[in-house]
C-alpha positions as CSV (number, residue, x, y, z in Angstrom):
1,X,-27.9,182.9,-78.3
2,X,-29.9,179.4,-78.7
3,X,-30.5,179.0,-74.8
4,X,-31.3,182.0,-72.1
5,X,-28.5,184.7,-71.0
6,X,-29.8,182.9,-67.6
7,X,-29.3,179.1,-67.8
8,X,-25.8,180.5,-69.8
9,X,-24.6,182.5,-67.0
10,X,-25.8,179.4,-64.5
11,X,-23.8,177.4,-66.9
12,X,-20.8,179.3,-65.4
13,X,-21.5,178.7,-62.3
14,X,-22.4,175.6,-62.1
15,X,-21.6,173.2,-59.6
16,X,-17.7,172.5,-58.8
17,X,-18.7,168.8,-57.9
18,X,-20.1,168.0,-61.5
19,X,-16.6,169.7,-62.8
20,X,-14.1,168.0,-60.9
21,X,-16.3,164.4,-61.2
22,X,-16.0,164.9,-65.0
23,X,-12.4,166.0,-64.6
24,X,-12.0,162.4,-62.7
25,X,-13.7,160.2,-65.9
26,X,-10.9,162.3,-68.1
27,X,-7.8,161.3,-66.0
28,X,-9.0,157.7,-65.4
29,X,-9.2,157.3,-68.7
30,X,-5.7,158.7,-69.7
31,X,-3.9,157.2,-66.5
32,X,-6.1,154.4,-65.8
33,X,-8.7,153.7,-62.8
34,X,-6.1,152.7,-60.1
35,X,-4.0,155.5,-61.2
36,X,-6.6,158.2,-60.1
37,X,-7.9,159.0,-56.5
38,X,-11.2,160.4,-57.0
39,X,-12.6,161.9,-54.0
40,X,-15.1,164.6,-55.4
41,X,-18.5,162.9,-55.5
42,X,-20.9,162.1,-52.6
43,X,-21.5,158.5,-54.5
44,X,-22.2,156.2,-51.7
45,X,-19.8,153.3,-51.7
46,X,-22.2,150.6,-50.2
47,X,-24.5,148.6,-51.6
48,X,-28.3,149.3,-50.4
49,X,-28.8,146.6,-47.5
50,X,-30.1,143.4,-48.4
51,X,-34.1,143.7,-46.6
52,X,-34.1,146.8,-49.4
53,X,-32.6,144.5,-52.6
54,X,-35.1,142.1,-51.3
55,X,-37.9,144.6,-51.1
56,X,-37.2,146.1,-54.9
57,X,-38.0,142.5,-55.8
58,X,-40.6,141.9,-54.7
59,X,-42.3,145.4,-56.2
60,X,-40.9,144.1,-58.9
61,X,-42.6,140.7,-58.9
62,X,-46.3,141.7,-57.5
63,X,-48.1,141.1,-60.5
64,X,-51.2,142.8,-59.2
65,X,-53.0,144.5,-62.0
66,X,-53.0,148.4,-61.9
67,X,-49.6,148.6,-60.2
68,X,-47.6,150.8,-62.5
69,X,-50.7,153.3,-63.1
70,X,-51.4,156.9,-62.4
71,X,-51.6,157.6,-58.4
72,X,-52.5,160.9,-56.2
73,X,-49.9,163.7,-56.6
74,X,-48.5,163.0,-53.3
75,X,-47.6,159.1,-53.9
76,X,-49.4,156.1,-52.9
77,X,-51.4,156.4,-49.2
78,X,-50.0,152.8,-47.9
79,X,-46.8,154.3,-48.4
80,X,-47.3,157.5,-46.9
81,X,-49.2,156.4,-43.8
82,X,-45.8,154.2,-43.6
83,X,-43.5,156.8,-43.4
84,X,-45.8,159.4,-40.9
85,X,-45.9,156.4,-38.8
86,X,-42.4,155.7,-38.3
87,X,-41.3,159.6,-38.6
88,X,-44.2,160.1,-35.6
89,X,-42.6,157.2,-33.7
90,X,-39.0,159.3,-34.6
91,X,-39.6,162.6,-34.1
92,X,-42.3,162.5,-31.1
93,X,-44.8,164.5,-33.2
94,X,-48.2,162.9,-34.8
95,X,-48.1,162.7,-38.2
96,X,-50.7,161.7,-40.2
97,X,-50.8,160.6,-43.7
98,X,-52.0,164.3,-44.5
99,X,-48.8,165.4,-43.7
100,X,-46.4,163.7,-46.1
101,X,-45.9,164.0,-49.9
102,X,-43.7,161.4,-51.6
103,X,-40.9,162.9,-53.9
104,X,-38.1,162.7,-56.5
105,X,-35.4,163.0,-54.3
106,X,-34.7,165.6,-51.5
107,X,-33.6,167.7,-54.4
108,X,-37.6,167.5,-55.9
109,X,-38.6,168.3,-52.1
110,X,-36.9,171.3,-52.4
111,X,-37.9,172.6,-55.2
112,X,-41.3,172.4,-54.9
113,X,-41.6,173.7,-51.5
114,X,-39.3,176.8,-52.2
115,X,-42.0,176.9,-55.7
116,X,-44.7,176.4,-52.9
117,X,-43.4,179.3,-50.4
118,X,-41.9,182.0,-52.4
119,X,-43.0,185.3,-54.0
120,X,-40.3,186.9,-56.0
121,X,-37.5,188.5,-53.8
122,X,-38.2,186.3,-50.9
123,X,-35.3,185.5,-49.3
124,X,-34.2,182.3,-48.3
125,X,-31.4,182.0,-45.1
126,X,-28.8,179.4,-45.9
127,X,-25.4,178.5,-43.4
128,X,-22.1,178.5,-45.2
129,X,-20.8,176.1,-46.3
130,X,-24.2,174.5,-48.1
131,X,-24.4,172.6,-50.9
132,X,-24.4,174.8,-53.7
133,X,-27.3,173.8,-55.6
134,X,-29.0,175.4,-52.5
135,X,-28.9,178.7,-54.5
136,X,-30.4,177.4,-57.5
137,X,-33.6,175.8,-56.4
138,X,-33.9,179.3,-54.7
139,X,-33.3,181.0,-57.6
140,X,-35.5,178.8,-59.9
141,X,-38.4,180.0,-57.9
142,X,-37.8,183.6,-57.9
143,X,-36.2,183.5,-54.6
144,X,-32.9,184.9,-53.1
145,X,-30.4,182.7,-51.0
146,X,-28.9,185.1,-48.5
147,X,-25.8,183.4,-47.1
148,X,-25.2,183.5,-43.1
149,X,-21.8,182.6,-41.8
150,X,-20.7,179.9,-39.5
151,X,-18.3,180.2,-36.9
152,X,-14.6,178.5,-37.1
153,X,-15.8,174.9,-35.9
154,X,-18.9,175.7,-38.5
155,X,-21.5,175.6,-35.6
156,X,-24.3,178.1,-35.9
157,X,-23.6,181.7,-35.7
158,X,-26.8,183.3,-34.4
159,X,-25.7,186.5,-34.3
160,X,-24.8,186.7,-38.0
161,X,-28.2,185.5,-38.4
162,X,-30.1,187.9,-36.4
163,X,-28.5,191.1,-38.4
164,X,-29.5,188.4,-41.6
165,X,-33.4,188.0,-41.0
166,X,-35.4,190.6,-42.3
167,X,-39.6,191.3,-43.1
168,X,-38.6,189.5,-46.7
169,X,-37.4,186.1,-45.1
170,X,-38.9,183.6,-45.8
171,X,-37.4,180.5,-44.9
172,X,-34.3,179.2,-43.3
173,X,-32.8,176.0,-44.7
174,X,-30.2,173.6,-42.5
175,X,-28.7,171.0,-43.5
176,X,-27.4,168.6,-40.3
177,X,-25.2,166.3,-40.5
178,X,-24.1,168.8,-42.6
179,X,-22.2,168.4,-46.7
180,X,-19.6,169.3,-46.7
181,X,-18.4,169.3,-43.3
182,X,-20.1,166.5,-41.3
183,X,-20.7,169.0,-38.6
184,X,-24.2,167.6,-36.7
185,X,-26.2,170.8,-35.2
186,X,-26.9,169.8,-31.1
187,X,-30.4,170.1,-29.8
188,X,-29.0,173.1,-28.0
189,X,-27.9,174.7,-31.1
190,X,-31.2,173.7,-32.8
191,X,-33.0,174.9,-30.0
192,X,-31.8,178.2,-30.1
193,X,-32.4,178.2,-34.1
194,X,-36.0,177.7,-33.3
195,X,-36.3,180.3,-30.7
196,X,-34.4,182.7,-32.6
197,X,-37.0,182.3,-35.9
198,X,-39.9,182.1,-33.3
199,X,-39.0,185.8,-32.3
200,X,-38.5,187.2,-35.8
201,X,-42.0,185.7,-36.7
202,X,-43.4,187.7,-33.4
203,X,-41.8,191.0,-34.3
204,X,-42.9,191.1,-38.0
205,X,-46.1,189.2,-38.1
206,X,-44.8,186.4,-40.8
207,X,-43.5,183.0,-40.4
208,X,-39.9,181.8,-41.0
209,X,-40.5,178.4,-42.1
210,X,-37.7,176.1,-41.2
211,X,-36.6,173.8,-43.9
212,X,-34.3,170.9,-42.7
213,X,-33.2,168.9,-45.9
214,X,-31.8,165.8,-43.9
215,X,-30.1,162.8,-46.5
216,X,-27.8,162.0,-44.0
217,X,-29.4,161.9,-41.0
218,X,-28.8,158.1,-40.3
219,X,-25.0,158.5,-41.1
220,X,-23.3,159.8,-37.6
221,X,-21.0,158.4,-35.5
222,X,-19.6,158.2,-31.6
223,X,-23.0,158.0,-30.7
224,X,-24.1,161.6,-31.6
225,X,-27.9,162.5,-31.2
226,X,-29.8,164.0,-34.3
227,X,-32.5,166.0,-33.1
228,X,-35.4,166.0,-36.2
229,X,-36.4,169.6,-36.2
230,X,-40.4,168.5,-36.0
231,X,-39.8,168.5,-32.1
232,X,-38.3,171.7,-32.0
233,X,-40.2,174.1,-34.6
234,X,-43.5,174.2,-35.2
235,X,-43.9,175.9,-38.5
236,X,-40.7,173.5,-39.7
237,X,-40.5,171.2,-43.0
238,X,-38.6,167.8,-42.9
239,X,-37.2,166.8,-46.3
240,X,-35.3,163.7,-46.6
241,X,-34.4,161.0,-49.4
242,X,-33.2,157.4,-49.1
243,X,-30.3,158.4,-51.3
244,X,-27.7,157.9,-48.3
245,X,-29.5,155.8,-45.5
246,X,-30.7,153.4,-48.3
247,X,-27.6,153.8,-50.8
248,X,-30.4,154.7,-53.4
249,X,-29.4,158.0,-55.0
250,X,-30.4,156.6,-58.4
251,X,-33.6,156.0,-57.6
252,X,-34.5,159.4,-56.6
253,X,-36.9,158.4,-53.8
254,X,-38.0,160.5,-50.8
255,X,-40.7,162.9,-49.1
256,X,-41.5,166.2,-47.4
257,X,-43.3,166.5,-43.8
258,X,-44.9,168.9,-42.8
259,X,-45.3,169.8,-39.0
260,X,-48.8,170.1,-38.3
261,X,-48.9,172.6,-36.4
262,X,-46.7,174.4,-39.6
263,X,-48.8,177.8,-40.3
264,X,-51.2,177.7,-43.2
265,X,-50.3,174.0,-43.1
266,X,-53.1,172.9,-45.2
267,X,-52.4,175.5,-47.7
268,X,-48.8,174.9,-47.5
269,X,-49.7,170.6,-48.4
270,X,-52.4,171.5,-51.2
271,X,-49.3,173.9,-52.7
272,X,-47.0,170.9,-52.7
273,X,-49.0,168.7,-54.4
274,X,-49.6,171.1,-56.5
275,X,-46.2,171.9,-57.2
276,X,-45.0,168.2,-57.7
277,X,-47.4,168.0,-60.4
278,X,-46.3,171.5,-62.4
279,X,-43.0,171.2,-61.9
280,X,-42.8,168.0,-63.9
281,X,-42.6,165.6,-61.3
282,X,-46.1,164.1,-61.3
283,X,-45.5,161.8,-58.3
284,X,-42.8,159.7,-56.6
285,X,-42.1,156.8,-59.4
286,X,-44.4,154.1,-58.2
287,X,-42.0,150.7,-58.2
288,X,-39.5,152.4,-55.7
289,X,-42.4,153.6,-53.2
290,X,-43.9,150.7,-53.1
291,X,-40.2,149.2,-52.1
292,X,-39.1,151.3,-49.6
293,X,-42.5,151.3,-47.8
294,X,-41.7,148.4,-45.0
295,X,-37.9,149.5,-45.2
296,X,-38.5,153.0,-43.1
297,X,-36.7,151.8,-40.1
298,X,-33.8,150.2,-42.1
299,X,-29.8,151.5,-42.8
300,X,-26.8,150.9,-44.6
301,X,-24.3,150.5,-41.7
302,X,-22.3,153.6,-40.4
303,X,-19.7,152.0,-39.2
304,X,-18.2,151.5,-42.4
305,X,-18.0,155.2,-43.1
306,X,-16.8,155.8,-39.4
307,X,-13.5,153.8,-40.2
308,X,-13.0,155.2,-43.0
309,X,-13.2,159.1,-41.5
310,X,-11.0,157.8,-38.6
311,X,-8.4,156.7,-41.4
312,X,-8.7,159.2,-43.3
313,X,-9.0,162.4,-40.4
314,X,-5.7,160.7,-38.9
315,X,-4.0,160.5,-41.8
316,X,-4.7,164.2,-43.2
317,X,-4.0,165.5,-39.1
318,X,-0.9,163.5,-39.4
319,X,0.2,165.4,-42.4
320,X,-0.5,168.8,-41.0
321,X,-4.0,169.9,-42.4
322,X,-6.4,171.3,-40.1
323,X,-9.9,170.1,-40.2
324,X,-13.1,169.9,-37.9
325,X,-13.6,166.3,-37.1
326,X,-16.7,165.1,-38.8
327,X,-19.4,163.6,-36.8
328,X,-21.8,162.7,-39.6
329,X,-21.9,162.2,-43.2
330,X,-19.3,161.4,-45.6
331,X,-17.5,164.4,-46.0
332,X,-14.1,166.3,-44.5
333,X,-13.6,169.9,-45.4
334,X,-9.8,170.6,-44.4
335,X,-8.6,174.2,-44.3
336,X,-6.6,175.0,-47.2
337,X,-2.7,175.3,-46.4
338,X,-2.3,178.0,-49.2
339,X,-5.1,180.7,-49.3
340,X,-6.5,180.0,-52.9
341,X,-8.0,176.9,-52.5
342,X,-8.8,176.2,-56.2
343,X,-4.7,176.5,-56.9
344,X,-4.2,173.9,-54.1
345,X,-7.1,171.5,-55.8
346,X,-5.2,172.0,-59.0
347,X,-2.1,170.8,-57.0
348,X,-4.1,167.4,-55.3
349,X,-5.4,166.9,-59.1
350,X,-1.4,166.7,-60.5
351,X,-1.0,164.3,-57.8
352,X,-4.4,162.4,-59.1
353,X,-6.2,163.2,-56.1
354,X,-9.2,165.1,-56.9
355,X,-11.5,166.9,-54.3
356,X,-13.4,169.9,-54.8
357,X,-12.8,173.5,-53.9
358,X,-14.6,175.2,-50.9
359,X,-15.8,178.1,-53.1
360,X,-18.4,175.6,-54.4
361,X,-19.9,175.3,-51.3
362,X,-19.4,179.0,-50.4
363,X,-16.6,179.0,-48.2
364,X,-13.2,179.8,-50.3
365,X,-10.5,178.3,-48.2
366,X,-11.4,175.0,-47.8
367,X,-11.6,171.7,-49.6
368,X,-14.3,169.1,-49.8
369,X,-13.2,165.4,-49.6
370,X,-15.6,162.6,-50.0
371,X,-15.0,159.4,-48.3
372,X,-17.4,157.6,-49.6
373,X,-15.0,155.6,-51.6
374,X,-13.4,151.5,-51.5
375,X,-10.8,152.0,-48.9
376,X,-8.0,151.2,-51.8
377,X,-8.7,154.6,-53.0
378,X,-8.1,156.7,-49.5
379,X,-5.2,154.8,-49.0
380,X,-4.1,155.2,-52.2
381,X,-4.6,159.0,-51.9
382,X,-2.4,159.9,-49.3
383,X,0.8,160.2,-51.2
384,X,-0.9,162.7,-52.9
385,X,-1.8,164.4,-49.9
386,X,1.0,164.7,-48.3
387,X,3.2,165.7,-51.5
388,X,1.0,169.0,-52.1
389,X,1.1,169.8,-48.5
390,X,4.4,169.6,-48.7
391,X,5.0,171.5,-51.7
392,X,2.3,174.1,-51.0
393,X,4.6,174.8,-47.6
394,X,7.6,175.2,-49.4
């Protein structure tokens, strides 16, 4: 076999989003574009606002010499001591420049802070649903993902996760407001979270290191509050990207905090670095730190994705599907009204509606739909909708 049993059996499992967005190219290309309702990719919709276009520009046009050269592991200081400061101003805790570590993405945070944490069979807690790739990073570092339940409304179910910690866990990882449901953990829940890892640490003598990844944390509506974990947990790491507050995903820009009070914190920020380096990363590409370093405090606006979940949660209510109102996010994860979801996501696909099946985010039964989409499109999806409910309730 050319490649490892490994990567070929990862192959197989790899992620249901990728699938169904390459399934979407196929059919536009046999039916045409405005045939097809593609609904399967968290691609945000918006362009990134205009004080960020304006800011890529102007990286782009300093003609300062030494610019584009080799830099610290953990990005360029300026830039760092930009984000502690508006993260401190945030989250309530002082942050200092010592504290943050400029990354490829939340998906590079990850990976070299489960590289960073774990020793081979370390388990990692996650809440279903997650996004898949959860289990990979963990596994690319030796680690095991050890799913926890969530209860019917997919708030935290603490005690699944009391019976789930054990002497080998490691870390927990959240994900609020959450992919795939748009479910926003309260400070109450949160709260409890971090009294409930505080007491496992005390009974075995190790930390449970809290990792919040948290892309989405500027997309919530009605007015709900998003508590940043770095109030609530001190041995907690904040990872975030601007791929959804700045509508940057291709840039693959963002960074890792670390609480400093966070035990063996200065270990835990000299493994980082060192991790972003091995792993391949190097450092944050230069040109886009230097452009999102006086944007910290900026958005895309949420209440363009707000209308379109009210549109879109009235319409699939309307029909008959049951689904948890999202808060946050771009995402609705209806119920499945037949029990094998993947049969039902074949069903939306004949129609030329594709979404992607629960399973790949560990909760078989349900349906991911991304909203994130020109409002032609959910409109034009709702035939489809309601044609496969209907059939699927014959």
């Amino acid at each position: 076999m050319p490649i490892s049993r490994k990567v070929s059996e990862k192959l197989e499992m790899s992620s249901w989003i990728r699938k169904m967005f390459e399934e979407g190219l196929r059919m536009k290309q046999e039916h045409g574009a405005d045939n097809v309702f593609d609904l399967s990719l968290g691609n945000p919709v918006v362009e990134p606002p205009a004080e960020v276009r304006q800011a890529i520009v102007s990286a782009a046009n300093d003609s300062a010499a030494g610019l584009h050269r080799y830099m610290p592991n953990a990005g360029l200081a300026d830039v760092r001591e930009a984000v502690a400061k508006s993260l401190s101003a945030e989250s309530g805790v002082e942050l200092s420049t010592d504290q943050i570590i400029m990354v490829c993405g939340a998906a590079g945070g990850l990976n070299i802070t489960l590289k960073t944490l774990l020793d081979p069979d370390e388990e990692v807690i996650a809440f279903s649903p997650f996004f898949v790739e959860y289990l990979f990073y963990s596994d690319n570092h030796g680690g095991k993902t050890v799913v926890v339940p969530t209860h019917e409304n997919f708030s935290l179910n603490f005690d699944a996760l009391r019976k789930a910690l054990t002497p080998k866990t490691k870390a927990v990882i959240i994900n609020s407001p959450n992919n795939p449901t748009g479910v926003v953990y309260s400070r109450e829940m949160l709260t409890e979270l971090a009294d409930t890892l505080r007491q496992h640490t005390s009974d075995t003598g190790n930390p449970v290191y809290l990792i919040s990844d948290d892309p989405y944390k500027k997309i919530v509506f009605d007015g709900v509050e998003t508590p940043n974990i770095l109030e609530l947990y001190e041995n907690s790491i904040y990872i975030t990207s601007h791929s959804k507050d700045l509508a940057l995903p291709g840039e693959r820009i963002g960074y890792v905090a670390v609480h400093p009070k966070c035990a063996d914190g200065d270990n835990l920020m000299s493994g980082l670095i060192f991790c972003n380096r091995v792993l391949g990363f190097v450092n944050a590409p230069a040109l886009i730190q230097r452009a999102v370093k006086n944007v910290q405090d900026v958005s895309v606006d949420a209440e363009m994705y707000r209308k379109k979940r009210d549109f879109l949660y009235g319409e699939l209510t309307r029909i008959g599907y049951s689904v948890v109102k999202p808060q946050g996010a771009f995402y609705l994860f209806p119920k499945s009204p037949i029990e094998d979801e993947v049969a039902f996501v074949q069903k939306l696909a004949e129609k030329k509606v594709l979404v992607v099946p629960g399973r790949g985010f560990g909760s078989p039964g349900y349906f991911r739909i991304s909203y994130c989409v020109p409002d032609k499109v959910l409109e034009g999806s709702i035939r489809g909708f309601e044609n496969a409910f209907s059939e699927a309730m014959k």
